[in-house]
MIVO-197802 format. One record per residue (C-alpha): residue in one letter; x, y, z. Coordinates in steps of 0.25 Angstrom, whole numbers, plus 5000, padded with zeros to 4 digits. Layout:
<recs>
AXYZ ...
</recs>
This chain:
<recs>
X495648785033 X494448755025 X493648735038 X493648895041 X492848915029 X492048785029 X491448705039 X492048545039 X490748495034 X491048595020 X492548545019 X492748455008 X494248385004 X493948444988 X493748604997 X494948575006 X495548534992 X495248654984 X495848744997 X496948674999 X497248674983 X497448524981 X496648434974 X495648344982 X496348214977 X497448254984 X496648304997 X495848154998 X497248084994 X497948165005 X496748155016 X495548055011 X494448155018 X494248275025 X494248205038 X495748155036 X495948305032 X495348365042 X496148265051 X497448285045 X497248455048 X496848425063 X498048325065 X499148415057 X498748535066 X498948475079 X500148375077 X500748545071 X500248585085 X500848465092 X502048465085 X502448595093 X502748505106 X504248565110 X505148435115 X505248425130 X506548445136 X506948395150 X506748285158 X506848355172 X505448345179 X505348505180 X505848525165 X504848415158 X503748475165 X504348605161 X504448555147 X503248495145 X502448635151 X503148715139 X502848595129 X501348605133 X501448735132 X501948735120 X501048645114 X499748705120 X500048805113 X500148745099 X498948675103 X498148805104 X498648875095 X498148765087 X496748745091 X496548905093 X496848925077 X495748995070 X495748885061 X495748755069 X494548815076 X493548835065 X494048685061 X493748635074 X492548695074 X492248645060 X492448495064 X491548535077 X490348565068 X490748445058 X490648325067 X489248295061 X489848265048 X491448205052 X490948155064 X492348075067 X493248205061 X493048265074 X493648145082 X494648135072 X495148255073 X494948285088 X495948155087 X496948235078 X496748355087 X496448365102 X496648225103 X498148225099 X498548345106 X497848285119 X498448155117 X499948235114 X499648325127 X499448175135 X500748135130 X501548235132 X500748265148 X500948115151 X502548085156 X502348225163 X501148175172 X501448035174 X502948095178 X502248185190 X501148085193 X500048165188 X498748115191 X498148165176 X498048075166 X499048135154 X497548135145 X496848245157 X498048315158 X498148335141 X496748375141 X496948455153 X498048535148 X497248545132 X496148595138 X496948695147 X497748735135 X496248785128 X495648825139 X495348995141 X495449015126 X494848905118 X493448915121 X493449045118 X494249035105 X493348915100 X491949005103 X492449155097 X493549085087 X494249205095 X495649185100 X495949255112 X497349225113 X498849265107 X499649155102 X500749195114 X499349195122 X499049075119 X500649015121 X500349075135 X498949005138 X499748875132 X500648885143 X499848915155 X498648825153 X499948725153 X500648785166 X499248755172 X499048635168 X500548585174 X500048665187 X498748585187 X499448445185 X500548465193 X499348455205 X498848335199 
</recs>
């Protein structure tokens, strides 16, 4: 994307245009503004990354739990592998520095991106904790488990754009910070 070579601030619709090889009519026809474009890229990515999500199968209490670890699982891992791109990282970090000039892009798109997957994450952790009585709100526990998913790598990806994990290593980080997080609320 234009954004590893630009900062936010120096993209223009008629530069994204000229990239992409279309005309800039059809650019603003398609998006009105670089905000709904920027939008559209932020909601495109995630609902790809949420779109992953395999059906759960059984309705014995042991096989939904069961079910819903591996579905976790699974989607942490599109999740991370998402946000850990080389790509998505400088765009984040380009919408970071640009909040003077799209103060509201920032919201916009934390609404597009984090937001949805937490608000997926709540749906999905819902039935399963009010099924077994768990005292956590189905809003702690998503943010609870997203926050598990990033931690022990993110931080350090962020800061040395370094990424310190395979892509089978990160499958497996997926699935532990998910194993611990069904240890953690089943104490709840």
């Amino acid at each position: 994307m234009l954004v590893m070579e630009k900062s936010l601030a120096g993209l223009t619709m008629e530069g994204i245009a000229k990239h992409a090889g279309i005309s800039k009519v059809t650019l603003y026809r398609r998006y009105g503004d670089l905000a709904s474009l920027v939008q559209a890229y932020v909601t495109f990515h995630t609902e790809q990354a949420l779109s992953t999500e395999p059906a759960l199968g059984s309705d014995s209490q042991s096989g939904t739990q069961r079910n819903l670890q591996t579905q976790l699982s699974s989607l942490g891992y599109h999740i991370l592998s998402l946000i850990s791109r080389p790509d998505v990282l400088l765009f984040d970090t380009a919408i970071s520095a640009a909040q003077r000039q799209y103060p509201e892009l920032g919201r916009q798109l934390f609404a597009c991106g984090p937001a949805r997957v937490l608000a997926n994450l709540t749906a999905m952790l819902a039935p399963f904790l009010h099924a077994h009585g768990n005292k956590l709100t189905a809003e702690e526990a998503a943010q609870m488990l997203f926050a598990l998913w990033k931690s022990g790598f993110y931080d350090e990806l962020q800061m040395t754009g370094r990424m310190p994990l395979s892509a089978e290593q990160l499958k497996q980080h997926a699935e532990r910070k998910t194993q611990l997080f069904f240890q953690f609320i089943k104490e709840c």
